[in-house]
C-alpha positions in Angstrom: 0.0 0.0 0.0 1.4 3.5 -1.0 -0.1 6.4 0.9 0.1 9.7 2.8 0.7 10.9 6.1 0.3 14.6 7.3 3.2 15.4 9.7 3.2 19.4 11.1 1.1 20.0 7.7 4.0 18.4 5.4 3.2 15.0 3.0 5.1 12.3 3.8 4.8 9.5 1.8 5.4 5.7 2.1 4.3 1.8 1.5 3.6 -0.4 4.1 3.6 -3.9 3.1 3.3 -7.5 4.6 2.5 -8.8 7.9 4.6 -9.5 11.2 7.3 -7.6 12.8 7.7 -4.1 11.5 10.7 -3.6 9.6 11.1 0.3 8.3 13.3 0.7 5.3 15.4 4.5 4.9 16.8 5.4 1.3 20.1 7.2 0.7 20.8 10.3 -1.1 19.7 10.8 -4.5 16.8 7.7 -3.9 13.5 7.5 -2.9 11.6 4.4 -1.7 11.2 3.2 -4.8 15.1 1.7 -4.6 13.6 -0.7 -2.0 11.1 -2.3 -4.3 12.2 -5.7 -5.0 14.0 -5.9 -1.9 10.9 -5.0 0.6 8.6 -7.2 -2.0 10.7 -10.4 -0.8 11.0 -8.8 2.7 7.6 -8.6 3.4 7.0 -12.2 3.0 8.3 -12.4 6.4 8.2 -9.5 8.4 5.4 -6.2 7.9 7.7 -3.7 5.5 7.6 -0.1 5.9 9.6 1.7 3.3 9.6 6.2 3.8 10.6 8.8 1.5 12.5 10.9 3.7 11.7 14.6 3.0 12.9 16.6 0.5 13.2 13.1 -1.5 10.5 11.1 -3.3 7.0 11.9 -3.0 7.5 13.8 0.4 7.6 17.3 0.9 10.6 19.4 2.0 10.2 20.3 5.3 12.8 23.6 4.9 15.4 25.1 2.8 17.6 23.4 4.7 17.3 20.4 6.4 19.3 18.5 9.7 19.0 15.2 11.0 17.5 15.8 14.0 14.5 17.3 12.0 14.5 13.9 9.8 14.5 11.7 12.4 11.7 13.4 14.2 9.8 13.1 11.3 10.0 9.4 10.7 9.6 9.3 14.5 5.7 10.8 14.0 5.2 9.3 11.3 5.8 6.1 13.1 3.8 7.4 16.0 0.8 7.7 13.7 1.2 4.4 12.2 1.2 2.5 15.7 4.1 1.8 15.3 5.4 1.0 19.2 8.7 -0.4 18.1 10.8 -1.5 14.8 13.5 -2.6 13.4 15.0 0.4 11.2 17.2 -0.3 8.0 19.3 2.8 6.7 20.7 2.7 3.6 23.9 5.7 3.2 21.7 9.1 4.0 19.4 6.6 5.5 21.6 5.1 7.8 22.5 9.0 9.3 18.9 9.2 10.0 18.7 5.9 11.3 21.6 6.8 13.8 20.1 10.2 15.0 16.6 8.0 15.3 18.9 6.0 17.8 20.1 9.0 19.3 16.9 10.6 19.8 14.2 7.3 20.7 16.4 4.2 21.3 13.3 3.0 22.8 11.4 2.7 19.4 14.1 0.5 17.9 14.4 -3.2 18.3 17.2 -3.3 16.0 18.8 -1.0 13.4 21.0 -1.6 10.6 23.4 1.0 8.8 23.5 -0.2 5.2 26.7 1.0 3.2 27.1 4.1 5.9 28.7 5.4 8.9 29.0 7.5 12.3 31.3 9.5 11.5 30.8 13.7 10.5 31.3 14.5 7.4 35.3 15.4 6.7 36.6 19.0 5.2 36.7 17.3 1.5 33.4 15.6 2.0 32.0 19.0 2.7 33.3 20.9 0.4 32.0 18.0 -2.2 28.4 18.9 -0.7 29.3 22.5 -1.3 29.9 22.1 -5.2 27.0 19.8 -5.7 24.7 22.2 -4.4 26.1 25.1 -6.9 25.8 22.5 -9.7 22.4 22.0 -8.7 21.7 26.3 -8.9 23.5 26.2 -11.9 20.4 23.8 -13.1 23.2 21.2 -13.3 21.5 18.6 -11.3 21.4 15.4 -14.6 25.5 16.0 -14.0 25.2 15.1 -10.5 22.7 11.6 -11.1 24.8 10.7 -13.9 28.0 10.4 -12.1 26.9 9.9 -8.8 24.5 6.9 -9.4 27.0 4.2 -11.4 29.6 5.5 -9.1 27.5 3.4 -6.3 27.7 0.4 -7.7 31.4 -1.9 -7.8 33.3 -1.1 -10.8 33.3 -5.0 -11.8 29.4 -4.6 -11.6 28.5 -1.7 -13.7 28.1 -3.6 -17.1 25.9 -6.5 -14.9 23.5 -4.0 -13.5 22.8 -1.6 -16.5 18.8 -1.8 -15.9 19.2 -1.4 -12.3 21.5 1.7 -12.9 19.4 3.6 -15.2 16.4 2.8 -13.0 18.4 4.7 -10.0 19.3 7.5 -12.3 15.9 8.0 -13.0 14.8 7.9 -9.7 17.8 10.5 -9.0 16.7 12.9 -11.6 13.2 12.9 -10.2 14.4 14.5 -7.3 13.5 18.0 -6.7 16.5 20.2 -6.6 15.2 22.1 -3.5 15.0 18.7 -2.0 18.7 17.8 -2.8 20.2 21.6 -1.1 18.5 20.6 1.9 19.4 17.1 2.4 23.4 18.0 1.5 23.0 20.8 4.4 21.5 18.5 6.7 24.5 15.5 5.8 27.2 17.8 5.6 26.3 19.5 9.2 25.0 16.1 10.7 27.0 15.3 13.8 29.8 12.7 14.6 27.5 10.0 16.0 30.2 7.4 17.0 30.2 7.1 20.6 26.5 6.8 20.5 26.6 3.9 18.3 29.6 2.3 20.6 27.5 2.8 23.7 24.3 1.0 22.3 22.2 -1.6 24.0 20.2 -2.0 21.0 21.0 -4.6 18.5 22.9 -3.5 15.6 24.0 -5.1 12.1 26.0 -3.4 10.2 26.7 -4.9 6.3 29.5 -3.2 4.0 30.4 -3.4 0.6 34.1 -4.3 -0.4 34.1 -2.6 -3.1 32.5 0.5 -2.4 33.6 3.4 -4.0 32.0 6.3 -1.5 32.8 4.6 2.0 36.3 3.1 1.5 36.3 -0.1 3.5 40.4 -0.4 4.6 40.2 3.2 5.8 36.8 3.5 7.6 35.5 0.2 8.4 38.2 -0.5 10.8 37.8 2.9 12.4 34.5 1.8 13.5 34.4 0.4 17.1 31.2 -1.9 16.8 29.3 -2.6 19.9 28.3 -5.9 22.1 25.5 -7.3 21.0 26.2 -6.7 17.1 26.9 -8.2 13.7 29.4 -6.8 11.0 28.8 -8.7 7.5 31.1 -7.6 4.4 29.4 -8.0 1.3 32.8 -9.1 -1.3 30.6 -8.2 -4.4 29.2 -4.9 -4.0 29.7 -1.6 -3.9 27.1 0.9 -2.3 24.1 -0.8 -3.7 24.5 -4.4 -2.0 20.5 -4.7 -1.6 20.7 -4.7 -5.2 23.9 -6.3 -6.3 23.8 -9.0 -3.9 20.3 -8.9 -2.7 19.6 -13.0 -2.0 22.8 -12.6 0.8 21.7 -9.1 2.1 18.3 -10.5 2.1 20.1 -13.6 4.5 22.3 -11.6 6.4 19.2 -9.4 7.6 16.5 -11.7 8.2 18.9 -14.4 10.1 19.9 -11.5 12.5 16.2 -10.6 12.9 15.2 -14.1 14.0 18.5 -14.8 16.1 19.3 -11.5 17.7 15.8 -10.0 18.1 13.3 -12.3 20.1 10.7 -9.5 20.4 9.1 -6.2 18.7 
């Protein structure tokens, strides 16, 4: 089901599909919910899928010119709230996984589990931001097809790009659908988002965390290791993929999530 919800007079909009234990799915930058869509179709044979567009992305509104992640994470919070939903287990995906991690920060008590998918704790670095800083001016300059068209093969492994044209120009589509207002204020709110680190090593809450080998945005020699994982957690390295592993190895992310559901979480 694909429908509305009116949080502080703003559209959000989402699917909610299957029965069972509530699983909430977050996009990355660039994406909208539709990214999820053959991975939360096989998902919600199992567990009750809830996939958002976080705002400023998708079908949802954009909430301001500029965004932070305590404002997107309050937001998927009420949304939540209005859906019933008394607690989940919340799957970031890059941008995703920063909201995910301020979601922790802000109502641990709602999460059964999270997952960062291809992401990080740590604050954006100088370079990273000044990265943000000339996207954003490309996308004033009414440059914004530059930005998809590099940024959305770049995701996926260099030995998979040829394998996943389809899947490639279906994300590059869903990239150039994006609003451009909605793209200024996401950047601000990544590039200004805090260093969330310590929070994630201090967790109670069961955490997986599932990397790519081959990604090209989060390197995984240099910050993989940097990351100290908590008790109570799982870190899976996917040796195929890139940024994109829900979609270039979907059957072992697919494995990976739903054995850690059933082993590590006995209730939601």
């Amino acid at each position: 089901m694909s429908s509305f919800l009116l949080i502080k007079n703003k559209k959000i909009h989402y699917t909610d599909r299957g029965k069972g234990k509530p699983i909430v799915l977050l996009h990355g930058y660039l994406e909208s919910l539709e990214i999820w869509n053959d991975f939360s179709i096989e998902l919600s044979n199992s567990f009750r899928v809830i996939a958002f567009d976080i705002p400023g992305h998708g079908k949802s509104d954009l909430l301001s010119e500029k965004h932070s992640m305590n404002m997107l994470a309050e937001t998927i919070y009420y949304a939540l709230k209005k859906l019933d939903i008394k607690k989940c287990f919340m799957l970031g995906h890059s941008m995703g996984g920063y909201v995910t991690l301020m979601f922790h920060k802000l109502f641990p008590e709602m999460l059964s589990g999270f997952s960062l998918f291809h992401s990080h704790p740590f604050a954006d670095l100088k370079e990273t931001i000044n990265k943000r800083l000339r996207e954003i001016e490309l996308v004033k300059d009414g440059k914004k097809d530059l930005i998809a068209t590099f940024n959305t093969p770049y995701a996926f492994a260099n030995d998979n790009i040829q394998l996943f044209q389809k899947e490639i120009e279906t994300a590059k589509k869903i990239a150039l659908k994006t609003s451009e207002q909605g793209i200024i204020a996401n950047l601000h709110a990544m590039m200004n988002r805090p260093d969330l680190s310590e929070s994630l090593k201090k967790t109670q809450v069961p955490f997986l965390y599932i990397v790519g080998k081959k990604d090209n945005y989060i390197d995984f020699k240099s910050v993989v290791p940097k990351i100290n994982i908590p008790l109570n957690s799982e870190l899976h390295s996917l040796e195929k993929s890139g940024h994109m592993g829900f979609i270039e190895e979907k059957t072992e992310s697919l494995n990976i999530l739903t054995r850690f559901i059933h082993i590590r979480i006995s209730k939601l």
